[in-house]
C-alpha positions in Angstrom: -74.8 -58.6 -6.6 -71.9 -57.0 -8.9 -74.9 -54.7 -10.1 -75.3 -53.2 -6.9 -71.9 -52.6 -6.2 -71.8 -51.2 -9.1 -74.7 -49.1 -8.1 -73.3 -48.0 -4.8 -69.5 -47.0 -6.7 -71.4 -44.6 -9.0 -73.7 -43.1 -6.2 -70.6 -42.6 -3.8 -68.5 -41.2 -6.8 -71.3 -38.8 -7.8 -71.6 -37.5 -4.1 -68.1 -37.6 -3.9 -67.7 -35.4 -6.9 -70.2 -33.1 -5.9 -68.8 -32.1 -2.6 -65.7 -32.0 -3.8 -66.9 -29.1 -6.5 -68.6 -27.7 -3.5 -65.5 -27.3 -1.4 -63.5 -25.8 -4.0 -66.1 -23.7 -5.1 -66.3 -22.0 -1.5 -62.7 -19.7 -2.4 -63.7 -18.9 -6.2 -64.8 -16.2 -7.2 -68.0 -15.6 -8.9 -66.1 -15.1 -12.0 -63.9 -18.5 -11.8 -66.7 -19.6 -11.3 -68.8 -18.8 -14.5 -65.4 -19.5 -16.2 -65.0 -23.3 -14.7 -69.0 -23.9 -15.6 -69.5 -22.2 -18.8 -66.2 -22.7 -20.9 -65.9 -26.4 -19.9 -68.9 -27.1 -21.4 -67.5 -27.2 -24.8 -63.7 -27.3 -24.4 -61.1 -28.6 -21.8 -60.4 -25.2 -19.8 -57.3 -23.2 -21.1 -54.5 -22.2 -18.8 -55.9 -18.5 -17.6 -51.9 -17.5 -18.8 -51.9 -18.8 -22.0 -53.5 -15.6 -24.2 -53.3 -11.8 -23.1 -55.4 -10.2 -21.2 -57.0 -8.4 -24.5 -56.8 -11.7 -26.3 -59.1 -12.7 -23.6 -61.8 -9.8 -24.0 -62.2 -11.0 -28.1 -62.2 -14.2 -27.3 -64.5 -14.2 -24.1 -67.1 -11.9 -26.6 -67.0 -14.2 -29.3 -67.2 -17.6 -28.0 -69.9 -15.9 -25.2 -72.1 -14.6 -27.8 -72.1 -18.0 -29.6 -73.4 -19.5 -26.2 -75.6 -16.9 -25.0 -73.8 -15.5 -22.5 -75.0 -12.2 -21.2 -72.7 -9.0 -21.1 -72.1 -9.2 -16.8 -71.5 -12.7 -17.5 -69.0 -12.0 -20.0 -67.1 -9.3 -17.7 -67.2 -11.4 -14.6 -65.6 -13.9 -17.0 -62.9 -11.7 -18.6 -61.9 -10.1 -14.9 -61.3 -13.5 -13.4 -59.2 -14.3 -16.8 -56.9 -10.8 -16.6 -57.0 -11.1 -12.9 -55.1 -14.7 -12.9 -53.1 -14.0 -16.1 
């Protein structure tokens, strides 16, 4: 019995999750976007605020060519980032 509880909390937290992302997701921009998906995927996200706005261009090119990111990517990325900073 526990096992299906168990079950049902990890479905219900997965959907849960999900929308949530969804919701938020709906007043992002394409760019937060990309930056939420792509940069968390190896690192906790860093406060948009807490480099320059070129600090972010070297940084955004490095780290992007290391994971394959494509150039549009990469300036969609670094808009968001000056646009917030």
């Amino acid at each position: 019995m526990s096992r299906v509880v168990a079950i049902i909390i990890v479905v219900l937290v997965t959907v849960i999750d999900g929308c949530s992302w969804q919701m938020a997701g709906v007043n992002m921009t394409s760019g937060e976007r990309l930056f939420r998906s792509n940069c968390r995927s190896c690192h906790t996200l860093p406060n948009p605020k807490s480099q320059t706005d070129s600090d972010w261009v070297s940084l955004v090119k490095r780290y992007g060519s290391q994971i394959d990111l494509v150039p549009e990517v990469q300036a969609k990325i670094i808009a968001y980032l000056q646009r917030v900073n």
